[in-house]
C-alpha positions in Angstrom: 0.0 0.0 0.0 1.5 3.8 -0.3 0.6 6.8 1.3 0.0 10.2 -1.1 2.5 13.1 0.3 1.5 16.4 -0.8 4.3 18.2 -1.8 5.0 22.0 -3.2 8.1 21.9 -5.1 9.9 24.1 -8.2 10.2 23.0 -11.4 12.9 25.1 -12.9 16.1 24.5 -12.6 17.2 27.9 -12.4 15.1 28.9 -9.3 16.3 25.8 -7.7 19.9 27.3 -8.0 18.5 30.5 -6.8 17.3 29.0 -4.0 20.4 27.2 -3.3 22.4 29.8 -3.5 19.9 31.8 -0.5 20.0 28.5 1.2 24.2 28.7 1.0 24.0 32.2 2.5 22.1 31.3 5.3 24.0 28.3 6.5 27.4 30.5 6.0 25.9 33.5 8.2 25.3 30.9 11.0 28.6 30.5 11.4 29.6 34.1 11.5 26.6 34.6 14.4 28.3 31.4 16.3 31.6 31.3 16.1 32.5 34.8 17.2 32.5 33.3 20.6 35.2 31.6 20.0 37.4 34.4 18.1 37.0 37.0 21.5 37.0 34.8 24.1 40.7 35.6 24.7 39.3 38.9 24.8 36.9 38.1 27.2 39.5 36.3 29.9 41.8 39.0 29.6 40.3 41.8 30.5 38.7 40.0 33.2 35.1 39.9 32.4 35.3 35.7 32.8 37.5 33.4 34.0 38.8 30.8 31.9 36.4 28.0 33.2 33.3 30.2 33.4 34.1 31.7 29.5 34.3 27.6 28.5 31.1 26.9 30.3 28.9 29.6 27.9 30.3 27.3 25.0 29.4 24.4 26.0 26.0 25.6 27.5 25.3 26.6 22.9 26.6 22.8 22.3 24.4 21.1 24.8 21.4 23.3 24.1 22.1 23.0 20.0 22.3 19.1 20.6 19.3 18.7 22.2 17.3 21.3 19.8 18.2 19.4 17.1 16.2 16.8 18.0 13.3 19.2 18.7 13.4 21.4 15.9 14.3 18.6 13.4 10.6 17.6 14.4 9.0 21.0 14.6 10.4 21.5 11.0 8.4 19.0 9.8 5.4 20.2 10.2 5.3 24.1 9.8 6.4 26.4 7.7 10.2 25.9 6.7 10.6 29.6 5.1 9.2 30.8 8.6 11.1 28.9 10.2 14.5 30.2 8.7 13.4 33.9 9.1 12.2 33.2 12.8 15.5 31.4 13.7 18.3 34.2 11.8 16.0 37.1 13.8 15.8 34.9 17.1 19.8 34.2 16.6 20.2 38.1 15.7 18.5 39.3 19.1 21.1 37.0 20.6 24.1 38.6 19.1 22.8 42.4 19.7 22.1 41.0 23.7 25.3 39.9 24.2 27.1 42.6 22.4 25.1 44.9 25.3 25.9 42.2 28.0 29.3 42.9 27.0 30.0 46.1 26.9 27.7 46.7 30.7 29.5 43.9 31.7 26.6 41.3 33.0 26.7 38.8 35.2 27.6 35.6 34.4 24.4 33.6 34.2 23.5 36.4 31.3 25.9 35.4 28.7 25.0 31.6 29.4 21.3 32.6 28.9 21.8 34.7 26.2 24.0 31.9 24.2 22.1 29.1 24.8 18.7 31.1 23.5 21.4 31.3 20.4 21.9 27.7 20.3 17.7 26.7 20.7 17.7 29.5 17.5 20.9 27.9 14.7 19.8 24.8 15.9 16.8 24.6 13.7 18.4 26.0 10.7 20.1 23.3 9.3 17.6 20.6 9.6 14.9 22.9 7.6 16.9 23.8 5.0 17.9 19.8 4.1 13.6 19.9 4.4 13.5 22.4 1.8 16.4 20.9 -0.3 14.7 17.3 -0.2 11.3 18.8 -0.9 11.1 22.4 -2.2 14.5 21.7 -4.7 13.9 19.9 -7.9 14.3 16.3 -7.6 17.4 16.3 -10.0 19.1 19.0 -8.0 18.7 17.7 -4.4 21.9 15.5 -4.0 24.1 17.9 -5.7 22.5 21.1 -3.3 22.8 18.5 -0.5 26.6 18.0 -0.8 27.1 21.4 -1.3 25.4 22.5 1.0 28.2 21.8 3.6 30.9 24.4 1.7 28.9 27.0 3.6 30.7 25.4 6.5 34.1 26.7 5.0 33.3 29.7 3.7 31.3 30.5 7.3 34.2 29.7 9.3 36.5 31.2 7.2 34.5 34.6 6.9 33.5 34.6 10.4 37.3 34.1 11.7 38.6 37.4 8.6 35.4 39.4 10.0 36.4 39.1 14.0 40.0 39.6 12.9 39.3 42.6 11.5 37.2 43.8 14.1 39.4 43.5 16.5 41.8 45.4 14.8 40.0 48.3 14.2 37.2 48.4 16.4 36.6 46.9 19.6 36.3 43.6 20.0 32.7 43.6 21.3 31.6 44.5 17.8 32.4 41.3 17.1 28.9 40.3 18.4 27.0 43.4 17.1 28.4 43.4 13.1 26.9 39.6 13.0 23.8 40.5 14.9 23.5 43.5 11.9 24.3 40.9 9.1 22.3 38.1 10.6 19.3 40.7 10.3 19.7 41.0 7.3 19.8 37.8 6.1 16.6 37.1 7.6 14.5 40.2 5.8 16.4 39.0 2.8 14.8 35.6 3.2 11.5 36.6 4.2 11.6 39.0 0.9 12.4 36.2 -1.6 10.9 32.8 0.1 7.7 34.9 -1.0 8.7 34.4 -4.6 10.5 30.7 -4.5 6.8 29.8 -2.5 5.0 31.4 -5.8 7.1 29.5 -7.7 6.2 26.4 -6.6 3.8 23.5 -8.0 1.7 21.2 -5.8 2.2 17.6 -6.8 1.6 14.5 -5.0 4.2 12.0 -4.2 3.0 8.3 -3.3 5.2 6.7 -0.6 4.9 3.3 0.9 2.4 2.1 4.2 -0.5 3.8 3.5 -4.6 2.6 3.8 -5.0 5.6 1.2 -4.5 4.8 -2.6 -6.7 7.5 -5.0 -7.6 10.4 -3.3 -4.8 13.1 -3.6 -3.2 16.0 -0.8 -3.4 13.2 2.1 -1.8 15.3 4.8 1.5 13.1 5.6 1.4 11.1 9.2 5.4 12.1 9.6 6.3 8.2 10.5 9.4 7.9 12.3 9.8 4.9 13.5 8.6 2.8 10.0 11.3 4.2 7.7 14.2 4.5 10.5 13.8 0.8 11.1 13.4 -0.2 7.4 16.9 2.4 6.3 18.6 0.9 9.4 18.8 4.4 10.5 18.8 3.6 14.6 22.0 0.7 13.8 22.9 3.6 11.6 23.6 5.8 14.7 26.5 3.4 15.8 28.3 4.0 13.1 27.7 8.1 13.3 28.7 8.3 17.1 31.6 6.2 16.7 33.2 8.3 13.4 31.8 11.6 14.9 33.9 10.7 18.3 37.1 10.3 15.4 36.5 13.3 13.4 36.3 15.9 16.1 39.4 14.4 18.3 41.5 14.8 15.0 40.0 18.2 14.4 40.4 19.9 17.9 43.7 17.5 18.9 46.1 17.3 15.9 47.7 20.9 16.5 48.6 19.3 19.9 49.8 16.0 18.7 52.0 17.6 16.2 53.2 20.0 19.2 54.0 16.9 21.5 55.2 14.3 18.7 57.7 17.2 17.2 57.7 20.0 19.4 56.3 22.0 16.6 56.2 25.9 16.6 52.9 28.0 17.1 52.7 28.6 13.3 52.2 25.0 12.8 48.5 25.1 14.4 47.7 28.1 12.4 48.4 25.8 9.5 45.9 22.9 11.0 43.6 25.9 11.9 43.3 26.9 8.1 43.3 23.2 6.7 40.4 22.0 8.5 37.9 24.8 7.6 39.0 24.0 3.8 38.8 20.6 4.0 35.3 20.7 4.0 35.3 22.0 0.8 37.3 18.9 -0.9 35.7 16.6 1.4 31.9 17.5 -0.2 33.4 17.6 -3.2 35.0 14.1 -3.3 31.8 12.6 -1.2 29.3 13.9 -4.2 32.2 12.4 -6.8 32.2 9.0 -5.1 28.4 9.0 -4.8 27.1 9.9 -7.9 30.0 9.0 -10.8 31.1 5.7 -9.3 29.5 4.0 -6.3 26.1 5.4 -6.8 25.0 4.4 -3.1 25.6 6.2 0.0 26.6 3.3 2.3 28.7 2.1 -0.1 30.6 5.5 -0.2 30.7 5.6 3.3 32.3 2.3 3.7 34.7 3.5 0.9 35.5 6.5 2.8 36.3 4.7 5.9 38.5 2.6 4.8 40.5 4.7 3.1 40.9 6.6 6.6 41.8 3.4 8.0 44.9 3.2 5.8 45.6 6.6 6.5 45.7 6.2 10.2 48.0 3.3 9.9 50.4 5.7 7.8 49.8 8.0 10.4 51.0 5.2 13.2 54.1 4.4 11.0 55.4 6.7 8.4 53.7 9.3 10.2 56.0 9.3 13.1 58.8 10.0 11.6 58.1 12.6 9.7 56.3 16.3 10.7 55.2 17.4 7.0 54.1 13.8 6.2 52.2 13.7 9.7 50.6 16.9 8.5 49.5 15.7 5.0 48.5 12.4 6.6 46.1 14.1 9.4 44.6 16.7 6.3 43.7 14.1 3.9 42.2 12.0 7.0 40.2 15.3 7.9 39.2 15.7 4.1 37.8 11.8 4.2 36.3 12.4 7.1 35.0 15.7 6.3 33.1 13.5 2.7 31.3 10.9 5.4 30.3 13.8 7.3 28.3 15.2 3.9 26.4 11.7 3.1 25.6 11.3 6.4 24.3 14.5 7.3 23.7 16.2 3.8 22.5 13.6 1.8 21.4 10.4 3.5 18.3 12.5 5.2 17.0 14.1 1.7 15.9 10.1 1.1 13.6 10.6 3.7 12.0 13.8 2.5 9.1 11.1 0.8 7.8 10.6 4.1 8.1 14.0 5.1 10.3 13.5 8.1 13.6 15.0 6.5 14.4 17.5 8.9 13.6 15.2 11.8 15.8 12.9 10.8 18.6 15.6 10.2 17.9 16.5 13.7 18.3 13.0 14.9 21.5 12.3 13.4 22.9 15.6 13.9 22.4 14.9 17.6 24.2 11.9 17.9 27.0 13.4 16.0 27.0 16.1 18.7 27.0 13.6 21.5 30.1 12.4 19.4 31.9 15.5 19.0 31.2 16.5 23.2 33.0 13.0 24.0 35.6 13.2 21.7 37.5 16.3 23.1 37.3 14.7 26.6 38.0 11.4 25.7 41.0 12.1 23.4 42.8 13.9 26.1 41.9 11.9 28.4 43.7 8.9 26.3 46.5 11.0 25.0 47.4 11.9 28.8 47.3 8.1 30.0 48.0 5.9 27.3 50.5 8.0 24.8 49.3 9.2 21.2 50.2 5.7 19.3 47.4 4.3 21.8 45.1 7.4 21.4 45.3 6.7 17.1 45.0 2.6 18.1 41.8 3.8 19.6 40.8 5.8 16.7 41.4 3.0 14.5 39.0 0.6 16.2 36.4 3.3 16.2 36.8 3.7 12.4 36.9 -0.5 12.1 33.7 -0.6 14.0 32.0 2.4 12.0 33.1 0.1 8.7 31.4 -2.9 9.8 28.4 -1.5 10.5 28.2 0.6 7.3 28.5 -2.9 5.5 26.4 -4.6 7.2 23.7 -1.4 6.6 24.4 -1.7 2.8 21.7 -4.3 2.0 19.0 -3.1 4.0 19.6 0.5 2.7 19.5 -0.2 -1.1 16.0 -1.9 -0.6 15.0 1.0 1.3 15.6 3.6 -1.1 14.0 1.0 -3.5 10.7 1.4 -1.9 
């Protein structure tokens, strides 16, 4: 039996890459309105305002509450509007920039700036998950993996902007307008996307899409029952989630630990973590890029990409164990192509796998799902990594790793099956 999903789409290609391209924007000015945190919080330590501890705590405080909003919003994105949804989260995430940039400059106390960052977490948290919704549904169909993939350069380009921007602020200007120059852009961004979702919304053309388990067969516009559980147990989506946590924990150690390693391993100078600091923001970049390659010119299946992917950063770790040691510039290369792989399992995952769900109309909950346990991932990696690294020695620490990416590789096999006659459906 199948289900009719009612679904408003485009139909022109060239309005889908308009779209895009507003979709791209969006997802790059999150980044400018997040990670300014980050770029002044030297700032914020030394001139007193916050102690070390308490300046790490608002952080985390925008990673728990973005974690756990995921999974919320992800939901709530599936069944409202997802152009309001975008213009209600950039204003929401703008207040919060303008609040702090005030907090700052009055100098509030501390339970403020964790109040006023985790409100800015709850907001960016439902970005992402409604624009894969509007990708896998919105998009034209011949568009959506392409966009998907994509999609995840506006990491790169957001990091890289927002990291140029606070540079430059804080070299001309004080360093609290680090906070109100997003806030301003962020505002922007959202009248710009209330402004032109009205014509991408006129643009669109009902059509309905038949999906599996349904009791209805003839009548057309059935509102969609959003079934979770149904599809996530016939993709193999919850085994799915072993494979995300354990490559998630990988990714981020080798992201926020490799300038150290390199430090302890080779005593490496200071200018050799500005060069890790600029490789991982590009690597998204190549890593969509070689991800959307794989996917659609030779394996033509995500799961068997992924497995592809992760055993290619298998071998690379055991270079990294062997001829890495020896060597600082082939250490380097090793941990940026391993970032890059990494990087390409991070886009099917998270930019691709959840538009095959958009026929059931539960894209963006499932975005929010995964994206969740990646986050889980990420907040034990840092701990756990330094926790290794401190007892155990780095050739342990990348052992570890290794068994994490061996386990993520047998369950993305074992996944391949069940996920081909899911998207067969």
């Amino acid at each position: 039996m199948k289900r009719q999903l009612s679904v408003c789409a485009l139909t022109e290609l060239r309005d889908g890459r308009r779209l895009f391209l507003l979709c791209f924007v969006v997802y790059c000015s999150v980044y400018i309105g997040r990670l300014n945190l980050a770029a002044v919080i030297t700032e914020i330590t030394t001139t007193g305002i916050l102690e070390k501890d308490s300046a790490g705590l608002i952080s985390t405080a925008f990673f728990v509450v973005y974690a756990a909003g995921q999974l919320v919003n992800g939901f709530v994105s599936d069944r409202m509007s997802p152009f309001f949804l975008i213009a209600s989260s950039l204003g929401l995430s703008a207040a919060a920039n303008l609040v702090m940039f005030f907090a700052m400059y009055t100098g509030a106390p501390f339970w403020c700036y964790m109040l006023i960052w985790a409100a800015n977490g709850v907001a960016q948290s439902a970005i992402y998950p409604t624009l894969i919704r509007i990708i896998s549904t919105v998009m034209p169909e011949q568009m959506q993996i392409t966009a998907g993939a994509n999609l995840f350069a506006s990491t790169a380009v957001g990091t890289m902007t927002s990291n140029l921007l606070c540079s430059a602020i804080m070299k001309y200007w004080s360093w609290q307008f680090c906070f109100l120059v997003p806030a301003l852009w962020l505002g922007l961004v959202a009248m710009c996307w209330i402004v032109f979702s009205r014509f991408f919304s006129a643009k669109c053309v009902s059509r309905v899409e038949y999906t599996p388990n349904s009791r209805e067969s003839g009548k057309a516009s059935v509102k969609p029952k959003h079934d979770l559980i149904g599809p996530m147990v016939m993709s193999g989506a919850f085994v799915m989630m072993i494979s995300i946590g354990a490559f998630s924990i990988v990714k981020e150690s080798i992201t926020v630990w490799s300038p150290t390693l390199l430090t302890e391993i080779f005593s490496a100078e200071p200018s050799f973590t500005v060069a890790i600091s600029t490789v991982i923001p590009l690597a998204a970049i190549f890593g969509a890029m070689i991800a959307r390659f794989i996917l659609m010119n030779w394996l033509h299946d995500e799961m068997k990409s992924i497995s592809f992917l992760y055993v290619l950063v298998g071998i690379g770790l055991v270079l990294v164990l062997t001829a890495g040691m020896h060597s600082i510039w082939t250490m380097l290369v090793l941990l940026a192509v391993i970032i890059v792989l990494l990087t390409g399992i991070n886009t099917l995952f998270m930019g691709i796998i959840p538009l095959r769900f958009g026929r059931y109309g539960i894209a963006s909950t499932i975005t929010g799902v995964l994206n969740s346990i990646s986050a889980i991932g990420n907040g034990v990696a840092a701990y756990l990594t330094g926790l290794m690294a401190q007892s155990g020695g780095w050739n342990r620490t990348i052992v570890f790793w290794l068994v994490l990416v061996g386990v993520a590789l047998l369950v993305s096999l074992l996944l391949i099956r069940r996920w081909m006659r899911f998207k067969q459906m």
